[in-house]
N, C-alpha and C positions, 0 to 999 in steps of 0.2 A: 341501686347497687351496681357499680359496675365491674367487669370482669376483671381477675387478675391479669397483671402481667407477668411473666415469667422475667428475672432479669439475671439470677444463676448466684455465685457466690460473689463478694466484693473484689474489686484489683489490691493486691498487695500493697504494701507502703512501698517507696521509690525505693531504686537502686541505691546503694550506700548508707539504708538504714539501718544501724546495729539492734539485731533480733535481743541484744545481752547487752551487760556492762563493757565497754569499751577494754578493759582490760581484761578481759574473761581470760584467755590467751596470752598473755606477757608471762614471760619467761617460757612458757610451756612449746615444746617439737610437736608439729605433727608434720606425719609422713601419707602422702596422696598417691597413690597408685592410678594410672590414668589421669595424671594431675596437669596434662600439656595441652588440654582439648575439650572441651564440650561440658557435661556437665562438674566430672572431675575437678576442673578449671572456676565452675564457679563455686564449686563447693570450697576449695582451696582459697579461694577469695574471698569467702565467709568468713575461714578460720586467719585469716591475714589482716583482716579490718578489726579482729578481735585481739590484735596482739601476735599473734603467732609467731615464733619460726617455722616457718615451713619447709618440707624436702617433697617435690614437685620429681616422681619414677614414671616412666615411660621409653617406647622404644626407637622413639625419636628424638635426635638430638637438635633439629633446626625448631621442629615444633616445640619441645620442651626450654628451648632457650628464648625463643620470641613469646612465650608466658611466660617464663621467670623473669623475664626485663617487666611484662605488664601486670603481674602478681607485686612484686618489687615497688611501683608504685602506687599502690593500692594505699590509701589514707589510715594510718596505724599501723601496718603493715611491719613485722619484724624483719628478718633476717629471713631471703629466698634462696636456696638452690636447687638443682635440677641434677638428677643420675638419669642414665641409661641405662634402663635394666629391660629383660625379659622374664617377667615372673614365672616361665616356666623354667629356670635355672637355678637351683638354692644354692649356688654357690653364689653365682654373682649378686643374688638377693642378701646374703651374708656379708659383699662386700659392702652395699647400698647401706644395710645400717652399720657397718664399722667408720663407712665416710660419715655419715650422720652424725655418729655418736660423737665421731674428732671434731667435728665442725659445731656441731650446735648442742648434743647431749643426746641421752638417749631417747628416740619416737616418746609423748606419753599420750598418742591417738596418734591409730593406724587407720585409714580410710583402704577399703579394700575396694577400690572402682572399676580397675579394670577387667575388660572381657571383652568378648567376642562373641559374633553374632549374622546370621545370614538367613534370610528365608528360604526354606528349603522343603517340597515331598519331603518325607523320612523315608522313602524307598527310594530319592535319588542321594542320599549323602551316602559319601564313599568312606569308607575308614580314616581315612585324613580329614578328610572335614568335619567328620564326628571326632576326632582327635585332637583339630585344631582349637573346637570351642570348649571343649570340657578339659582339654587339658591348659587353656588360659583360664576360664571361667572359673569352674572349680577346683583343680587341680594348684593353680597358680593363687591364687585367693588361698588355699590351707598352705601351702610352702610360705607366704608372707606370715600370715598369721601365726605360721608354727614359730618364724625366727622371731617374732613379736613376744612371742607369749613367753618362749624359751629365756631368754634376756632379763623380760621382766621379774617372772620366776628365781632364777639366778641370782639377780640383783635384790629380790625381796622389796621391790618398788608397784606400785598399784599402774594400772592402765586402761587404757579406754578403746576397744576396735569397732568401727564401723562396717560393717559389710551391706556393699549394695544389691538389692535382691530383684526378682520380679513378680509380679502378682502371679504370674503361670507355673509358679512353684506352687500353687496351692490347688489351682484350676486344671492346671494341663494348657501345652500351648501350641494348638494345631498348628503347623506351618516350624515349628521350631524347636524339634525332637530334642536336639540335643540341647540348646541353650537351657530349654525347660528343665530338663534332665539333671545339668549344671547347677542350676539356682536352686532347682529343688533339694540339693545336696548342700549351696552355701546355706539357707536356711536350717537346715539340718546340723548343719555347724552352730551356725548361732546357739542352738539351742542345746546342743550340747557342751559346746565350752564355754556357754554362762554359769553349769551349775556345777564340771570340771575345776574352772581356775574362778570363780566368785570368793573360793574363802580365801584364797593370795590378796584382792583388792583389784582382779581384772575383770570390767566389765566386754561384757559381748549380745552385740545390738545388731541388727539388719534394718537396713532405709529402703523401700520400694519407690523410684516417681514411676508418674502416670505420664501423660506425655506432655514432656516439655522441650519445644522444638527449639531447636540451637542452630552454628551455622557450619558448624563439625558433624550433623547428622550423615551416614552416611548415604552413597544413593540410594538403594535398596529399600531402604527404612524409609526416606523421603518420597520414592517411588511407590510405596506402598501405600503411604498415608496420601497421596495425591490421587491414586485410582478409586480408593476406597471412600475417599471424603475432601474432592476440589476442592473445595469452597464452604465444606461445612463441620471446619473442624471440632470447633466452639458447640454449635447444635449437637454436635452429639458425646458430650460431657453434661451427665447433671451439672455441673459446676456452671454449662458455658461459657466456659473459657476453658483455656489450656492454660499449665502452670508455668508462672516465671522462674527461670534455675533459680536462680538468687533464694525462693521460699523452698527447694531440696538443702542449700547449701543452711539454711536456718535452722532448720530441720534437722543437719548433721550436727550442727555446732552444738548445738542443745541435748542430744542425745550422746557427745563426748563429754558434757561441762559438768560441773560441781552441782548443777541445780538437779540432774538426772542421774547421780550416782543409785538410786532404789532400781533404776530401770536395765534390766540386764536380762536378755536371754528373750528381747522381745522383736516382732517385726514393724517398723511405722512405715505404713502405706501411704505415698502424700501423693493422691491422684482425682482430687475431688471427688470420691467415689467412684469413678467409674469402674474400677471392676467387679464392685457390685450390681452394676445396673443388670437390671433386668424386664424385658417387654413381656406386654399379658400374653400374646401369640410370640411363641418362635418365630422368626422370620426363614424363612425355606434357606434350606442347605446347601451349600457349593461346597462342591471339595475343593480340597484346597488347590490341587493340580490348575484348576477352574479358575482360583482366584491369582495364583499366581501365571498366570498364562500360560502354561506349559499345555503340552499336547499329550497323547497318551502314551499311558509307560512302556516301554519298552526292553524288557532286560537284556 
């Protein structure tokens, strides 16, 4: 008998393979919040290989326009364009789906991605920076979703919204007061406007990834996972591996499409477990001050 090997979960199918029927997507809008960057970007390339027209919101207009040209070519790919919006403003969030609506029809799947995010003590974040991530995070996430929901309501048409969540909405997330604080609210939502607007025909879903590293990471997030784990990123995933975007963006498409209309009001965690894990021994405590190098507090 010889021993096991460990060797984790299998690698996805290659980039460009359709999780669905190639035309899941033909005719249908969806609207990507955070859709000029990192996972947003490949999540919106999911729904673009499936047919889509896509409206690619963010608050950049160079970054937004060099993914609308590489969303655009994507194979199946409908009709791309790009707004600049800042979802903490519902006015100009109002104008983003009046352009939408002229250009291509009304959203019928809202990905709600973007947010904001920074490690931080929660005794050094100042009121502006607890301001800044909760009022994009969650704050900005229900201002889209509200003009989403409002429209469709109106209109007496069915719909589909994604919101992307985090595991530390469920755990707590040391090092990330406010982000956790946020998420724990976007979930919150989910699960109340799945059983709010379900008898209209609008579904409401939350996506959690686990870590999947992209090249839009910012430093912070990249400097943390490089103190924490050089070289061993993979080892410390049951999965061993880290996920590829492409299987969040699958993930969404599936959770918007016809095949998942029963599913509404739920959260899907795609992180190969990992925020389940758990060791026999705790491993000894660092505060967080500790792990993020900072020196002691000072008021």
């Amino acid at each position: 008998m010889t021993d096991e090997i460990p060797r984790g979960l299998p690698a996805p199918p290659p980039l460009g393979t359709a999780a669905l029927p190639p035309s899941t997507y033909g005719g249908r809008v969806v609207l990507v919040t955070g859709g000029g960057t990192g996972l947003g970007k490949a999540i919106a390339a999911e729904f673009a290989r499936l047919g889509a027209d896509l409206v690619i919101a963010g608050r950049r207009a160079g970054q937004l326009e060099a993914a609308r040209q590489e969303l655009s070519a994507v194979p199946g790919a409908g009709r791309v364009t790009a707004a600049v919006c800042d979802i903490r403003d519902p006015e100009r969030i109002a104008e983003v789906f009046d352009a939408a609506q002229a250009a291509f029809g009304l959203p019928d799947v809202l990905v709600n991605n973007a947010a904001a995010n920074f490690p931080s003590p929660a005794e050094d974040l100042s009121p502006n920076a607890w301001r800044a991530v909760v009022d994009i995070t969650l704050t900005g996430t229900w201002f889209m979703t509200r003009e989403f929901g409002r429209r469709h309501l109106g209109a007496g048409t069915p719909g589909s919204i994604v919101s992307i969540g985090a595991s530390y909405a469920w755990t707590g997330g040391p090092g990330f007061a406010h982000s956790a604080a946020a998420k724990a609210g976007v979930k919150n939502l989910v699960e109340t406007l799945a059983v709010e607007w379900g008898p209209y025909g609008i579904q409401v879903n939350g996506l959690v990834p686990g870590l999947f590293p992209h090249a839009d990471m910012t430093e912070d997030i990249r400097g943390g996972l490089e103190r924490s784990a050089p070289d061993a990123k993979d080892s410390r995933q049951p999965a061993l591996r880290v996920g590829a975007p492409r299987e969040l963006g699958w993930a969404a498409t599936f959770l918007a499409s016809p095949y998942a209309r029963f599913i509404t009001g739920h959260t899907l965690v795609v992180d190969g477990a990992n925020w389940q894990r758990r060791s026999l021994v705790n491993p000894e405590v660092v505060p967080v001050r500790t792990q993020l190098g900072r020196g002691p507090f000072t008021p």
